[in-house]
N, C-alpha and C positions, 0 to 999 in steps of 0.2 A: 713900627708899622708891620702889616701883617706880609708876611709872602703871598704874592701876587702871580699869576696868567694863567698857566692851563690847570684844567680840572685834569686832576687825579682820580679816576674809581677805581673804590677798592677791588673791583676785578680784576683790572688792568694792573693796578700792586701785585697784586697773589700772580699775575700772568707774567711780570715784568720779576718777582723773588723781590721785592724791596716792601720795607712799610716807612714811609716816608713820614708819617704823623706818630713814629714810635721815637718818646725822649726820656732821657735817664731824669732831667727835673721839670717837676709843675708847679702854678704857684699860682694863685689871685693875689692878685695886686689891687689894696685898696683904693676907689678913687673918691669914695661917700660912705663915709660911715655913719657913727653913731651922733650920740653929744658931746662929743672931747675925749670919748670912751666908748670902743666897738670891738667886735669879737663875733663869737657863734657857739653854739654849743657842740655841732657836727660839722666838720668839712668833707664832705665825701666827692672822690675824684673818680668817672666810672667810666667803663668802655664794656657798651652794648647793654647796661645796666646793669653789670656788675663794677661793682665794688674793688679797688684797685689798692693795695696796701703797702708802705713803701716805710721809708723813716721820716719823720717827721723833720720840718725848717721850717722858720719864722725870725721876724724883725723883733721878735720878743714876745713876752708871757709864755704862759705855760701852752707853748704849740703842743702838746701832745695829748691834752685835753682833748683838741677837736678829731680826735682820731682814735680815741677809745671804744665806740660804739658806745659810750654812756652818756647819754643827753640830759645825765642830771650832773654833768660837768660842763665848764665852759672854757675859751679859750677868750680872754678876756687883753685887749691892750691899748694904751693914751696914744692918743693919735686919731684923726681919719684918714688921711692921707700918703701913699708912698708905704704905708707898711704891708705886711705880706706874711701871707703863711701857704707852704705848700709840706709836699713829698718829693723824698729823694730816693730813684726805683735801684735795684740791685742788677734789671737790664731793660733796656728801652722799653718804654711800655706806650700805647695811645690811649688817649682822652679825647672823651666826644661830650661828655655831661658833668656838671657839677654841681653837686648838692649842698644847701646850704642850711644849716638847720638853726633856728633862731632861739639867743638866751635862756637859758629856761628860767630866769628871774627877772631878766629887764630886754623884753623883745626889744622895744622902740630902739637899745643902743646896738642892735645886729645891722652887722655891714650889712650896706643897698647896693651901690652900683660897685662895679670891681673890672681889673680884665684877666683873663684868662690868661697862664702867660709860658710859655717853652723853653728847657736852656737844653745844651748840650754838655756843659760845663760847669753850672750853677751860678757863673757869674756875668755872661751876653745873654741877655732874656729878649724873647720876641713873643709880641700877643697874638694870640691863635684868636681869639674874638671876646667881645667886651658882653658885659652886662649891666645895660644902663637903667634910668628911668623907669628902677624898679617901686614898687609901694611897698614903704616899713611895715615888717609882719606887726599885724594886730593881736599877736598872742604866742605863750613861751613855747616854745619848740616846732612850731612850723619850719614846713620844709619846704624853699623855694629851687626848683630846679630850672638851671642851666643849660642849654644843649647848642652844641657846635653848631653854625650853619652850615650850607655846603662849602666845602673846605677845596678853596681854590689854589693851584701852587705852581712856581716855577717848575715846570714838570719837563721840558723840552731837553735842558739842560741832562737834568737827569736818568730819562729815557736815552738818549744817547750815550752817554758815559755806561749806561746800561747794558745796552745795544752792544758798542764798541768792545767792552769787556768780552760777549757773548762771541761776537764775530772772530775776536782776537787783534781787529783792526780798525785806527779809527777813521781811515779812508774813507769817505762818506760812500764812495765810485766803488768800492771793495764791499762793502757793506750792503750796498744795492744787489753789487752784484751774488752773493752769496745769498741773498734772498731769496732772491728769484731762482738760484740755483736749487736750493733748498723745496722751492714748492716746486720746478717743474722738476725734479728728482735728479738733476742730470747736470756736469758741469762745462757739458757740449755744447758752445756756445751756438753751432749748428742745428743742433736740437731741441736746442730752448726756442729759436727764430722759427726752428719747421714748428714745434707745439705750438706757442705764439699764433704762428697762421692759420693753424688748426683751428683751436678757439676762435676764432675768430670768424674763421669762413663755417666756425660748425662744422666740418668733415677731416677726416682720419685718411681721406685716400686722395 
């Protein structure tokens, strides 16, 4: 299942220092392949539409085929089902799109549906989102792309462990309070209540 409740935006990432969708491995996960026999000529795994380059894994055949940039090679294997090919990064990296480039001798047996999938480890995998329901390319080397949808996440969690690291505390009452110390400039507790009333009433006198 995918990780699920609050939306993360990548502003509030870059605001908070974390990138929460950066993983050391990626993989499609076949779930529809070919006829007994599926593969791809290209797998291309991209963030912002570039092109992300890593070592290649797979459940078998020559994975490294699909990762040459040479689309008069294929990455060909028996099975539709449960097999998988990705990359493995040198340091966390994110994925928003995935490229999928089809046979360049036998389209009809290019993987169709698949999921998209995250490890930390290479070996606990969680799918970031599926691609189903797709139509077998009609011809060799087409290229069917993938794109994340909006990417929703346990973020709560992680915002405060965030937080708390920043603060130095994970007192939720401490945490508060050095907030608000922080914006009214001051850690007078008298003087946050006088500013307080200020804003409030709009007057300084």
């Amino acid at each position: 299942m995918p990780i699920i409740a609050h939306a993360i935006t990548p502003g509030l990432a870059a605001i908070l220092g974390v990138d929460f969708l950066a993983k050391a491995f990626w993989r499609v996960l076949i779930t529809n392949g070919g006829n007994g026999t599926t593969g791809a000529s290209e797998v291309r795994f991209k963030k912002g539409g570039e092109n992300k380059g890593g070592n290649s894994l797979g459940s078998g055949g020559t994975h490294g085929n699909a990762f040459d940039d040479d689309e008069s090679t294929n990455w060909t294997i028996t099975g539709e089902f449960g097999e998988y090919i990705g990359l493995e990064f040198s340091t966390a990296t994110d994925i928003d799109e995935v490229d999928i480039v089809s046979l360049f001798n036998n389209a009809s047996n290019t993987l169709i549906d698949y999921e998209v999938q995250f490890s930390e480890d290479g070996v606990e995998w969680t799918t970031m989102w599926t691609s189903f329901g797709n139509i077998p390319p009609t011809g060799n080397n087409q290229t069917k792309t993938s794109i994340r949808p909006f990417v929703l996440f346990d973020g709560a969690a992680v915002i405060n462990e965030r937080v708390y690291a920043i603060m130095g505390t994970s007192n939720a009452a401490m945490v508060n309070h050095e907030a608000v110390y922080a914006i009214m400039g001051t850690s007078n507790d008298a003087m946050v209540n006088s500013i307080h009333m200020y804003a409030i009433y709009d007057s300084g006198s």
